[in-house]
PDB file of N, H, CA, C and O in Angstrom:
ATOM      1  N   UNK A   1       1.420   8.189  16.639  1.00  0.00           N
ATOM      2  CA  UNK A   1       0.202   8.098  15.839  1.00  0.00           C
ATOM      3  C   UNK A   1      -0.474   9.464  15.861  1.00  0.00           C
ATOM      4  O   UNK A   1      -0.586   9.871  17.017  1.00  0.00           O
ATOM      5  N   UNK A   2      -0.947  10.276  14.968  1.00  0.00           N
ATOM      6  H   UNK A   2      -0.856   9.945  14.028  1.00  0.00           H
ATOM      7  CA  UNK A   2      -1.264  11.171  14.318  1.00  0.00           C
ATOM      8  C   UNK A   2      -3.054  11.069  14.215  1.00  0.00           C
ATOM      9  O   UNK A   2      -3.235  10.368  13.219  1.00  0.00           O
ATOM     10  N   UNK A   3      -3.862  11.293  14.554  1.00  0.00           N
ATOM     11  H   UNK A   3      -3.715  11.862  15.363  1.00  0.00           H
ATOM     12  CA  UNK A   3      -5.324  11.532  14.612  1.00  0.00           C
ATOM     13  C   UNK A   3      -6.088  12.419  13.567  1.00  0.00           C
ATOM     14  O   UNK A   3      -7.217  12.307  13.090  1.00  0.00           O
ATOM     15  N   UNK A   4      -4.799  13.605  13.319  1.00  0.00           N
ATOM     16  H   UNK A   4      -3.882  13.696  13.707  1.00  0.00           H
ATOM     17  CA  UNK A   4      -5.465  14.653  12.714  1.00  0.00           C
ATOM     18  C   UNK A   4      -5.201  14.668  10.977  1.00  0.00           C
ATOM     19  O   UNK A   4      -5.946  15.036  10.069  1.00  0.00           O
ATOM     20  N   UNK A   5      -3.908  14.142  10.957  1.00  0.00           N
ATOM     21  H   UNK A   5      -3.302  13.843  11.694  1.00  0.00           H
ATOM     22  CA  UNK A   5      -3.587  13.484   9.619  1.00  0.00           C
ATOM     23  C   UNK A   5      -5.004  12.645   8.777  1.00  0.00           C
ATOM     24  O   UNK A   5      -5.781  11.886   9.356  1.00  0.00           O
ATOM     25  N   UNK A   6      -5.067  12.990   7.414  1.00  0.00           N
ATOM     26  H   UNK A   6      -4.436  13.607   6.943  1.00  0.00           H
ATOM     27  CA  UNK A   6      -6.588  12.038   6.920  1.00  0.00           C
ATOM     28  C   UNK A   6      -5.192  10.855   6.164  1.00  0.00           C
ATOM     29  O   UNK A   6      -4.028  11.044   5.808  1.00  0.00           O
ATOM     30  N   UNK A   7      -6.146   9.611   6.201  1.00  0.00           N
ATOM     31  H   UNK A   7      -7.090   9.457   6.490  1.00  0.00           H
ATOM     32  CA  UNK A   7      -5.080   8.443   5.996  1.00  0.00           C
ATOM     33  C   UNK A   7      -5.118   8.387   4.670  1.00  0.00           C
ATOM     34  O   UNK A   7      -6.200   8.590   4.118  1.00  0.00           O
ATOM     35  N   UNK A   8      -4.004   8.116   3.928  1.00  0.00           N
ATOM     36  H   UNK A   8      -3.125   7.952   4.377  1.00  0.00           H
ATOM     37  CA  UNK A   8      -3.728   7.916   2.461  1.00  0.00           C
ATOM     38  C   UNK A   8      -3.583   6.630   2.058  1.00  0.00           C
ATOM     39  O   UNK A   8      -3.292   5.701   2.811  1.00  0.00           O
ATOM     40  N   UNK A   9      -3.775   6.548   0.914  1.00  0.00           N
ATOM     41  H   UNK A   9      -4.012   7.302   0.302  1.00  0.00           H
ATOM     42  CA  UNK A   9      -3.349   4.727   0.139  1.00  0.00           C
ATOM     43  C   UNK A   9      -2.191   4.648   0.197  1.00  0.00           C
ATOM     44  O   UNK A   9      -1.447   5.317  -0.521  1.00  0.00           O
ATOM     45  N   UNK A  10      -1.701   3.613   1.272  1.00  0.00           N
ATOM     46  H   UNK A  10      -2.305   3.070   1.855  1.00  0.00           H
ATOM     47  CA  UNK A  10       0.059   3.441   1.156  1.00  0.00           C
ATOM     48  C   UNK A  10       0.504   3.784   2.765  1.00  0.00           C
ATOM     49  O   UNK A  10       1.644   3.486   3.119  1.00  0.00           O
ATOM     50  N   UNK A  11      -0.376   4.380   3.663  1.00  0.00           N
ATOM     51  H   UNK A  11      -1.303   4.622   3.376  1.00  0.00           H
ATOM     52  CA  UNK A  11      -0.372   4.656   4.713  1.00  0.00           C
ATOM     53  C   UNK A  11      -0.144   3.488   6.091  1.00  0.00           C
ATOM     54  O   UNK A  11      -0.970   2.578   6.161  1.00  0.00           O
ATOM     55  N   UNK A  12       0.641   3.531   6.834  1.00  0.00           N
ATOM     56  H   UNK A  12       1.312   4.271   6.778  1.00  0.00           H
ATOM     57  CA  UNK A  12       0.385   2.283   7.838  1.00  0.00           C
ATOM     58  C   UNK A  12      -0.516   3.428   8.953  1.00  0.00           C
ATOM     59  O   UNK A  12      -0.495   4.570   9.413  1.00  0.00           O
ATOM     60  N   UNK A  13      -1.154   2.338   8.951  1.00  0.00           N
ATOM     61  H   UNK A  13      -1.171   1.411   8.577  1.00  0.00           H
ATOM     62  CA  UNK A  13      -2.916   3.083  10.119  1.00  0.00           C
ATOM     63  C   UNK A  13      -2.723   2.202  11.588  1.00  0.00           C
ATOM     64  O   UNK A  13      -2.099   1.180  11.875  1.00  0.00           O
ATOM     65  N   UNK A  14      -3.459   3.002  12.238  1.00  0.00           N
ATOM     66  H   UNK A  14      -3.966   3.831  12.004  1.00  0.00           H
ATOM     67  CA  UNK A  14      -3.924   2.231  13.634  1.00  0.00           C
ATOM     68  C   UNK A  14      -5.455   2.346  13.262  1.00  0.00           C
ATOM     69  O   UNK A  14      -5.979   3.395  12.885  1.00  0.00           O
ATOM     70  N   UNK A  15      -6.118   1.118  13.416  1.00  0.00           N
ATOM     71  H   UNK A  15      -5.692   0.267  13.722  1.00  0.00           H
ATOM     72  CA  UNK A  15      -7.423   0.897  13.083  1.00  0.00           C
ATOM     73  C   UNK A  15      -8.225   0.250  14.468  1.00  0.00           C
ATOM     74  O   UNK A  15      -7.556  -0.005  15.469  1.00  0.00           O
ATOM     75  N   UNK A  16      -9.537   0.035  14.446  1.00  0.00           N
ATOM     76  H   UNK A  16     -10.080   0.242  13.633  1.00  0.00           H
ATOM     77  CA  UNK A  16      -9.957  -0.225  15.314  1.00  0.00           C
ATOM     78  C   UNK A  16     -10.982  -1.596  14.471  1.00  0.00           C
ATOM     79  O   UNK A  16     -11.712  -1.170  13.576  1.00  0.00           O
ATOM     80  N   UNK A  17     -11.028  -2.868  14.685  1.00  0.00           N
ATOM     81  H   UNK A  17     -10.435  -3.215  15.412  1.00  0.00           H
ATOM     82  CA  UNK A  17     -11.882  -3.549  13.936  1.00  0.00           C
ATOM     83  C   UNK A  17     -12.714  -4.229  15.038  1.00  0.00           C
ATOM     84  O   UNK A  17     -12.129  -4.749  15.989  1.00  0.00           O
ATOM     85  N   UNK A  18     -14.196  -4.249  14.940  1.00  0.00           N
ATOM     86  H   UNK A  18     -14.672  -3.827  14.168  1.00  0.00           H
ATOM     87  CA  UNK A  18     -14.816  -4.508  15.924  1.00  0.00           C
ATOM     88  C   UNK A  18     -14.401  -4.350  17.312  1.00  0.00           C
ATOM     89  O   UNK A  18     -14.298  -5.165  18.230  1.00  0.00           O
ATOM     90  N   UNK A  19     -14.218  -3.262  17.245  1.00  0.00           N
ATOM     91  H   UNK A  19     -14.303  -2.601  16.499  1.00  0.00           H
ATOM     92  CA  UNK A  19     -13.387  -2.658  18.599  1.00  0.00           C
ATOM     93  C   UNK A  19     -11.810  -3.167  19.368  1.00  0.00           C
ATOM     94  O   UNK A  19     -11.464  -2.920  20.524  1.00  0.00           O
ATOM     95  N   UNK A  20     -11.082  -3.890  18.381  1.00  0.00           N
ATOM     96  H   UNK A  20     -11.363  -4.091  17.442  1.00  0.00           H
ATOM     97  CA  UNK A  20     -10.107  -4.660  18.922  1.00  0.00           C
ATOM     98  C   UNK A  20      -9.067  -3.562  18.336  1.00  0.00           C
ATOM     99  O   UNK A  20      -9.861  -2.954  17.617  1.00  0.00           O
ATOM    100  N   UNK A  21      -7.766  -2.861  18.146  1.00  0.00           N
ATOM    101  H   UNK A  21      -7.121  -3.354  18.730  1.00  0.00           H
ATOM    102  CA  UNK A  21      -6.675  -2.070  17.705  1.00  0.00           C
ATOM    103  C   UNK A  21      -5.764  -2.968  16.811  1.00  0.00           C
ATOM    104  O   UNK A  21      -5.132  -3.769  17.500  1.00  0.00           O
ATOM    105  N   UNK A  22      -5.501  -3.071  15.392  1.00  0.00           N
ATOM    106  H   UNK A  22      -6.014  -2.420  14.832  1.00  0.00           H
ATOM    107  CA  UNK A  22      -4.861  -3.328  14.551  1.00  0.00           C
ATOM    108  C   UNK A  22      -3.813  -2.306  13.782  1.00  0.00           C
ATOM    109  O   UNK A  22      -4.259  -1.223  13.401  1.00  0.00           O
ATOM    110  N   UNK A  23      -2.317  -2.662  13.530  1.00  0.00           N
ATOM    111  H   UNK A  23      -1.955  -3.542  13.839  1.00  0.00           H
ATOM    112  CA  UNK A  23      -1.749  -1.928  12.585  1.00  0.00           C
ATOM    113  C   UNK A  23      -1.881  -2.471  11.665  1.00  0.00           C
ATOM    114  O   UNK A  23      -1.853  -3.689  11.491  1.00  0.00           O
ATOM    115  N   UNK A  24      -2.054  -1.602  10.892  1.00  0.00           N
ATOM    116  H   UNK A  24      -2.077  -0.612  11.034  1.00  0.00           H
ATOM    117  CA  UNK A  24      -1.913  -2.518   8.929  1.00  0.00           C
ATOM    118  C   UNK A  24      -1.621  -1.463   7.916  1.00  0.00           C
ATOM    119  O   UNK A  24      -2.041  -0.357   8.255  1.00  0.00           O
ATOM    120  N   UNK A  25      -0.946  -1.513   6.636  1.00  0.00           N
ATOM    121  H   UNK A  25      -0.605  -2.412   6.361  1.00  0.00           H
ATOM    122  CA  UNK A  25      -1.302  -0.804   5.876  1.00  0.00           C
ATOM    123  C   UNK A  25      -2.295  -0.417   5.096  1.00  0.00           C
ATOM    124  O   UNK A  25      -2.513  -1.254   4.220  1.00  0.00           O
ATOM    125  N   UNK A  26      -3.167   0.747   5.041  1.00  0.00           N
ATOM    126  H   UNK A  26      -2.990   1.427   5.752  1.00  0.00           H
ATOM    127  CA  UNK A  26      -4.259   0.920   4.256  1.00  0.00           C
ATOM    128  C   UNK A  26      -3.813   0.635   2.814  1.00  0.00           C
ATOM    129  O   UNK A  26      -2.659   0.626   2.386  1.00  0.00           O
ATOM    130  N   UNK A  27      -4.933   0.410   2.164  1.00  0.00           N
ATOM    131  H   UNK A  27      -5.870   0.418   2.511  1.00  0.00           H
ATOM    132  CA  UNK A  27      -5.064   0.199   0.593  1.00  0.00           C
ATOM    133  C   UNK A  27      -6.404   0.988   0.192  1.00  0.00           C
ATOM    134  O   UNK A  27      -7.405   0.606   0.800  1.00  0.00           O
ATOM    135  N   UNK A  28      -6.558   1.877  -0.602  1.00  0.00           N
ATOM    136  H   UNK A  28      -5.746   2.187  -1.096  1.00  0.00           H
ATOM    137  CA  UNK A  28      -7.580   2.581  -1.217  1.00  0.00           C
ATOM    138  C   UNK A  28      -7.786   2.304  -2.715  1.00  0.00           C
ATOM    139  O   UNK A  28      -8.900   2.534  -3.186  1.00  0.00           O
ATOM    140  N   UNK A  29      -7.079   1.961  -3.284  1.00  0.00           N
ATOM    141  H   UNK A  29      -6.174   1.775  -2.902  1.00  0.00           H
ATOM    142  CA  UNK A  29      -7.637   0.976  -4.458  1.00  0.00           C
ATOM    143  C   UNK A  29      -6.672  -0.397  -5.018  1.00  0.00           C
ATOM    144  O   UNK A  29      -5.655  -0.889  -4.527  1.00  0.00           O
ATOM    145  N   UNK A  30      -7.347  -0.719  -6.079  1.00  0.00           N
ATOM    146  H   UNK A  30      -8.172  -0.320  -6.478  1.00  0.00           H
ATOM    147  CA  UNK A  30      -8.898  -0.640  -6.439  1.00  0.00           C
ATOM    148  C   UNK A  30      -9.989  -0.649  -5.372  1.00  0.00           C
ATOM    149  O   UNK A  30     -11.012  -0.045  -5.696  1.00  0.00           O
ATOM    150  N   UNK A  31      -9.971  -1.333  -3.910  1.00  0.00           N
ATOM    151  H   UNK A  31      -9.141  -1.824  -3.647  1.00  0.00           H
ATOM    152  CA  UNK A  31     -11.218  -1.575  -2.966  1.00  0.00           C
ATOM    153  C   UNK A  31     -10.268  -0.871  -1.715  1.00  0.00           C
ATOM    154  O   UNK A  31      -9.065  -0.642  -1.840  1.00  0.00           O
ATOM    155  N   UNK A  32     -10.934  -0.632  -0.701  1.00  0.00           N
ATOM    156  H   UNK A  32     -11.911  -0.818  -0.600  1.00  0.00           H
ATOM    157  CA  UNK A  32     -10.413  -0.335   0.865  1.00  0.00           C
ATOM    158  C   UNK A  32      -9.865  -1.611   1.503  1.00  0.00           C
ATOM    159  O   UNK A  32     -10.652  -2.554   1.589  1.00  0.00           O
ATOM    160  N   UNK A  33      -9.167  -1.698   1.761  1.00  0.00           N
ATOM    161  H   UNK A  33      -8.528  -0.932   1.692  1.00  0.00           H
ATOM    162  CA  UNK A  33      -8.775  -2.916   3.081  1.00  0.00           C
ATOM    163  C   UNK A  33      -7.362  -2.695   3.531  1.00  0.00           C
ATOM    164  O   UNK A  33      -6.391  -2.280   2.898  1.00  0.00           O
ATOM    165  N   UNK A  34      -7.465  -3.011   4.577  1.00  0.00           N
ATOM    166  H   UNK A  34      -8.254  -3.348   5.092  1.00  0.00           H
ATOM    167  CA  UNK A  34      -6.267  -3.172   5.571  1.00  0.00           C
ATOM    168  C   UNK A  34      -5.281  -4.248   5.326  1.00  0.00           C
ATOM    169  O   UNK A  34      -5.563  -5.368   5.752  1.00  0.00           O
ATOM    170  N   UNK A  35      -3.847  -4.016   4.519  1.00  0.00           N
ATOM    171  H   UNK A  35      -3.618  -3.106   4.173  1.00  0.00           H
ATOM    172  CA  UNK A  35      -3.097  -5.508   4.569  1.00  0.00           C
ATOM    173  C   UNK A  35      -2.327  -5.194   5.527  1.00  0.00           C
ATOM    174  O   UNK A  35      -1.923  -4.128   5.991  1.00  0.00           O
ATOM    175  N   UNK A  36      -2.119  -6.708   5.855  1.00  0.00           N
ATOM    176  H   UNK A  36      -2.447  -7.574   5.478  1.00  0.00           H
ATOM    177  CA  UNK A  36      -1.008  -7.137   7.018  1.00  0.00           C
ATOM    178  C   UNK A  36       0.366  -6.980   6.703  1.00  0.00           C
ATOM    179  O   UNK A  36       0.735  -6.827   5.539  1.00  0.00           O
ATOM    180  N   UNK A  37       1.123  -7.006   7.640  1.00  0.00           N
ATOM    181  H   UNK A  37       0.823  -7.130   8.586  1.00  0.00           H
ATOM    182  CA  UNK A  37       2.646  -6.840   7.235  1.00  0.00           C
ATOM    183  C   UNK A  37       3.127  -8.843   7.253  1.00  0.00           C
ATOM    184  O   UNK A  37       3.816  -9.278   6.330  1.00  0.00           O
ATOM    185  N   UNK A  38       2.708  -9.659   8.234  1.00  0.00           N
ATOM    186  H   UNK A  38       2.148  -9.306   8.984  1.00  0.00           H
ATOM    187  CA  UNK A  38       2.591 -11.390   8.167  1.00  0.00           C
ATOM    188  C   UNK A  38       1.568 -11.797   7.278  1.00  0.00           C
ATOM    189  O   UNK A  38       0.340 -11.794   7.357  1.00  0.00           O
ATOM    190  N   UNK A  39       2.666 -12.271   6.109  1.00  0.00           N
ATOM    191  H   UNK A  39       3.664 -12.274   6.045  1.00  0.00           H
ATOM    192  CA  UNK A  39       1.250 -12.868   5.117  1.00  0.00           C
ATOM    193  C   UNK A  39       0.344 -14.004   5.867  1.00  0.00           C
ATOM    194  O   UNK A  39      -0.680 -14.492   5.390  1.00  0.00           O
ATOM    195  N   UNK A  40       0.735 -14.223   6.723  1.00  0.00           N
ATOM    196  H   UNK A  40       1.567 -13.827   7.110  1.00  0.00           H
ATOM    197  CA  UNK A  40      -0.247 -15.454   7.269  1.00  0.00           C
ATOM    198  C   UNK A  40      -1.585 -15.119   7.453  1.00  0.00           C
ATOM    199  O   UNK A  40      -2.475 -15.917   7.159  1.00  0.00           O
ATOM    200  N   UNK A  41      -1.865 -13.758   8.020  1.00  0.00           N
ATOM    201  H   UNK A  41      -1.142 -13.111   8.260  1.00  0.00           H
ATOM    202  CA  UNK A  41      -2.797 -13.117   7.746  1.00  0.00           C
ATOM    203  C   UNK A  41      -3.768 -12.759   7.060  1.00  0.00           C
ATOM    204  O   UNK A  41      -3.436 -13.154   5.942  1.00  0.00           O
ATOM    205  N   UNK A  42      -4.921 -12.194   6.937  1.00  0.00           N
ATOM    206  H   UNK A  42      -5.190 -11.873   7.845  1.00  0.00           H
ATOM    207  CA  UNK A  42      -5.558 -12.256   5.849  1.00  0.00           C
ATOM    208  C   UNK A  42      -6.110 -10.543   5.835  1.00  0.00           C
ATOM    209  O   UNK A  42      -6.632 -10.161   6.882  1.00  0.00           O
ATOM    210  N   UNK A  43      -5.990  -9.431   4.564  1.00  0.00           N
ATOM    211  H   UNK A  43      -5.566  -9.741   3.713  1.00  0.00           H
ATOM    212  CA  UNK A  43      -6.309  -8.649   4.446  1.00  0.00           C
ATOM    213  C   UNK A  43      -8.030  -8.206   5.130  1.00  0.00           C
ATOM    214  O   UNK A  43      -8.981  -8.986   5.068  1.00  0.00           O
ATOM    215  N   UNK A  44      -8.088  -7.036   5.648  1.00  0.00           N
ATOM    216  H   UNK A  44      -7.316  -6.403   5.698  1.00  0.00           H
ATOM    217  CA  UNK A  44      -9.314  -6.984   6.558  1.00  0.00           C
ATOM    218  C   UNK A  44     -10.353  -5.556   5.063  1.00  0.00           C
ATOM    219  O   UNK A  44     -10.029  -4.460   4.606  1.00  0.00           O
ATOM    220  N   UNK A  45     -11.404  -6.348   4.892  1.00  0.00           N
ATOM    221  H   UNK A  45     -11.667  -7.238   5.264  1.00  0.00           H
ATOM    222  CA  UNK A  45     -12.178  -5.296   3.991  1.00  0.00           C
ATOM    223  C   UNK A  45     -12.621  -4.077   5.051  1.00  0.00           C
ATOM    224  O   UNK A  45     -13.026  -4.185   6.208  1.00  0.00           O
ATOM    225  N   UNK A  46     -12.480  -3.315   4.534  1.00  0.00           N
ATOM    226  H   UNK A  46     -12.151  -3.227   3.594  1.00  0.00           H
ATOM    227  CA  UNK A  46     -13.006  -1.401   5.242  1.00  0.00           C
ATOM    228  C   UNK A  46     -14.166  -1.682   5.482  1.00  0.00           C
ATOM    229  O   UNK A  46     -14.677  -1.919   6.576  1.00  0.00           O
ATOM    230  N   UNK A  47     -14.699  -1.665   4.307  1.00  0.00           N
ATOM    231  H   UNK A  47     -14.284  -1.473   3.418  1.00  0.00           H
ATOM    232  CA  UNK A  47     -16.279  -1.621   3.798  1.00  0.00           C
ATOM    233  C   UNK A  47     -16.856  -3.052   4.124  1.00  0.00           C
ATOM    234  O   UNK A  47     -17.588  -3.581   3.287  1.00  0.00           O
ATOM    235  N   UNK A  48     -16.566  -3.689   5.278  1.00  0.00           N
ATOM    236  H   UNK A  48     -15.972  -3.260   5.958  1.00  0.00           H
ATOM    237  CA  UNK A  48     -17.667  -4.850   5.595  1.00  0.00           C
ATOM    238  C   UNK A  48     -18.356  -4.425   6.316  1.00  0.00           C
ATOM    239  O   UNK A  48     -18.171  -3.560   7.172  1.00  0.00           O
ATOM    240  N   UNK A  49     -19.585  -5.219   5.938  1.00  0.00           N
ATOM    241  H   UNK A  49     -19.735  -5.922   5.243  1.00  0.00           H
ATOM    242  CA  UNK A  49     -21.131  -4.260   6.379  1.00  0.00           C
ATOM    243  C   UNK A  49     -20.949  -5.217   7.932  1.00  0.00           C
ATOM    244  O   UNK A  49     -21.427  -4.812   8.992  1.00  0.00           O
ATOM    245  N   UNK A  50     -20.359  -6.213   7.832  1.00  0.00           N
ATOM    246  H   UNK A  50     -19.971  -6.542   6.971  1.00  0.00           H
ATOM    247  CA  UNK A  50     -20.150  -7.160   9.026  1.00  0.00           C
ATOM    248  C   UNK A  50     -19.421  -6.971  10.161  1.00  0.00           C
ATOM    249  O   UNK A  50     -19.433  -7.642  11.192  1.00  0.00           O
ATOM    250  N   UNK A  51     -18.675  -5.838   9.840  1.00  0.00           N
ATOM    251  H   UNK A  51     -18.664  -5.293   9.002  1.00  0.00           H
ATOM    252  CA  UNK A  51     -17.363  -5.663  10.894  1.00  0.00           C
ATOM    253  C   UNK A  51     -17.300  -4.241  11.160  1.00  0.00           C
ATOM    254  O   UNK A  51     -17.319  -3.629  10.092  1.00  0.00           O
ATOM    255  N   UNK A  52     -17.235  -3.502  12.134  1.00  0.00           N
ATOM    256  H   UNK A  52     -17.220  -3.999  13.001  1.00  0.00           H
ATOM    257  CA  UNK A  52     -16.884  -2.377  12.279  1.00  0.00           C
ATOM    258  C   UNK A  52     -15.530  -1.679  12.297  1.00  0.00           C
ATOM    259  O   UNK A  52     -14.780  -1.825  13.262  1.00  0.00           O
ATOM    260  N   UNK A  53     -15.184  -0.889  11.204  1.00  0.00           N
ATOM    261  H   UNK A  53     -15.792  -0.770  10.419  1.00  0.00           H
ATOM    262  CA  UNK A  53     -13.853  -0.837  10.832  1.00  0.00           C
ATOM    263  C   UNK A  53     -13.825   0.855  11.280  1.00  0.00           C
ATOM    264  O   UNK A  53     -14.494   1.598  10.562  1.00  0.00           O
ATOM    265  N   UNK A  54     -13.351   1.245  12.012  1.00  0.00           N
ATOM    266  H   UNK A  54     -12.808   0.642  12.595  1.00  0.00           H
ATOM    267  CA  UNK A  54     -12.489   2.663  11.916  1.00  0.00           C
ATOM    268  C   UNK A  54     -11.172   2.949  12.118  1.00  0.00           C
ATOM    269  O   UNK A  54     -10.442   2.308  12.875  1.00  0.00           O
ATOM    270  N   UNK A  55     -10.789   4.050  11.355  1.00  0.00           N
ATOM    271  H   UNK A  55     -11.382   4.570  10.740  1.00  0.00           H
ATOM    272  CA  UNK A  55      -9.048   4.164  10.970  1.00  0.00           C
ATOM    273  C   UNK A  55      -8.894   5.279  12.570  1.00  0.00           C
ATOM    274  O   UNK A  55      -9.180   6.476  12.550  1.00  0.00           O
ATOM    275  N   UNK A  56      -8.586   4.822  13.346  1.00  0.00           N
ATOM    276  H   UNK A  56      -8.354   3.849  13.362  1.00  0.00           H
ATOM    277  CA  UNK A  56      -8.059   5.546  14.407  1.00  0.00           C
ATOM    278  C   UNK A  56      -6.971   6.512  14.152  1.00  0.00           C
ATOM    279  O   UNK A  56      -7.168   7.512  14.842  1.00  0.00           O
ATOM    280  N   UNK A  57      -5.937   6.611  13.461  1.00  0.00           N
ATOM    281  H   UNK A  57      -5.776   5.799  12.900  1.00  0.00           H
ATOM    282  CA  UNK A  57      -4.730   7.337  13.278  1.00  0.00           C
ATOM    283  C   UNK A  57      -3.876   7.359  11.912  1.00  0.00           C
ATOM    284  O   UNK A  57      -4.257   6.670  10.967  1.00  0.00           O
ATOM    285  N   UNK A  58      -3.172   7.842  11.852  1.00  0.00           N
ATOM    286  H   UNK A  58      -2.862   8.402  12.621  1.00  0.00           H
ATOM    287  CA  UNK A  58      -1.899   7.266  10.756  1.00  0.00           C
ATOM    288  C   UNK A  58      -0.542   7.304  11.873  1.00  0.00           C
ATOM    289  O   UNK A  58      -0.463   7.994  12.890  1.00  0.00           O
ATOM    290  N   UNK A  59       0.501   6.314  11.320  1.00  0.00           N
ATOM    291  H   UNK A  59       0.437   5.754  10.494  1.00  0.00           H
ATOM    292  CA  UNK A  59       1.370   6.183  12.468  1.00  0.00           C
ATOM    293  C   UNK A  59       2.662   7.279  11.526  1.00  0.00           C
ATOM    294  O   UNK A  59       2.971   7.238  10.335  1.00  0.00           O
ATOM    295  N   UNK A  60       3.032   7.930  12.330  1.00  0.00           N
ATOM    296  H   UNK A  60       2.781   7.963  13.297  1.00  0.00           H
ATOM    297  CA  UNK A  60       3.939   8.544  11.908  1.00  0.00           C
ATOM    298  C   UNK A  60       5.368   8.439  12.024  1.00  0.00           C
ATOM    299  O   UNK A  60       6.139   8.841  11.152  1.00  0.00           O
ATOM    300  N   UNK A  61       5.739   7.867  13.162  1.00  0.00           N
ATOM    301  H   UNK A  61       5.113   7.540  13.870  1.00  0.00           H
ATOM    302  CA  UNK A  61       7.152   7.556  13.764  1.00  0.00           C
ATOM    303  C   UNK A  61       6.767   6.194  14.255  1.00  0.00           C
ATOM    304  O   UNK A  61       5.656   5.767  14.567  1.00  0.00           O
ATOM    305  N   UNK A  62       8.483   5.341  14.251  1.00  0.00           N
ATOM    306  H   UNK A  62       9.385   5.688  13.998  1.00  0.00           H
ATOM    307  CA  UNK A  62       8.111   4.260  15.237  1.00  0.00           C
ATOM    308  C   UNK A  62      10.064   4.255  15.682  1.00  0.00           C
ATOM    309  O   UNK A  62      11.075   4.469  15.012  1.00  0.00           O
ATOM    310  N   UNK A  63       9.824   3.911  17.064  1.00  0.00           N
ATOM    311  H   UNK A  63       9.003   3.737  17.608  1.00  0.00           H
ATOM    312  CA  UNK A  63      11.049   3.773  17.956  1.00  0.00           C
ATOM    313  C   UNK A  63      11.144   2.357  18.503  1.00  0.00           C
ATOM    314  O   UNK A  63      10.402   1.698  19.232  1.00  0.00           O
ATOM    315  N   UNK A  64      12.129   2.151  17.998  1.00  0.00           N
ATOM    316  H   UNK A  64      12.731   2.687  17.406  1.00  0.00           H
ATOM    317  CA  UNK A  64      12.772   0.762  18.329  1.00  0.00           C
ATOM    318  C   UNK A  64      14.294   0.028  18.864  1.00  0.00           C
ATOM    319  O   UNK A  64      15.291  -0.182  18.173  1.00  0.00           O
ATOM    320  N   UNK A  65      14.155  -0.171  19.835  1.00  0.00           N
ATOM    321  H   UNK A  65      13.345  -0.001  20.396  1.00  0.00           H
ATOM    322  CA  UNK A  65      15.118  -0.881  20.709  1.00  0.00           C
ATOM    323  C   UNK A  65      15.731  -2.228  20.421  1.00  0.00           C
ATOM    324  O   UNK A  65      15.386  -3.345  20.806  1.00  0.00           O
ATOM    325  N   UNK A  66      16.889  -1.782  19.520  1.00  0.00           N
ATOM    326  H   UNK A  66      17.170  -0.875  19.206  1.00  0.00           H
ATOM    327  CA  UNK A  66      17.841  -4.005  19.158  1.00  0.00           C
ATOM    328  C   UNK A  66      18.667  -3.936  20.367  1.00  0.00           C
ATOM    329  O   UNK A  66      19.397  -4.879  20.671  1.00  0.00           O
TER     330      UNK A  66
END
């Protein structure tokens, strides 16, 4: 994860939502929100005046063990 990178539309982010750490992909339009990769899920709005949303990173690499 990358800090210094600014996050783009299309980007998978490490976010922070009410202080808890989420991956998701950003979306910058038409509106901001975070979708999930499990549709069971429900897309998280940027811009809720209700929730404290900050984009902690963009992920740049991921390493994985089958």
């Amino acid at each position: 994860v990358e800090c210094c990178y600014p996050a783009r539309h299309g980007d998978i982010v490490i976010a922070t939502v009410d202080g808890a750490f989420t991956c998701k992909r950003l979306q910058l339009h038409p509106r901001p929100l975070l979708l999930p990769a499990n549709p069971a899920f429900a897309p998280i709005e940027v811009d809720n005046e209700d929730m404290e949303t900050v984009i902690f990173g963009v992920v740049r690499y991921a390493i994985h063990t089958l």
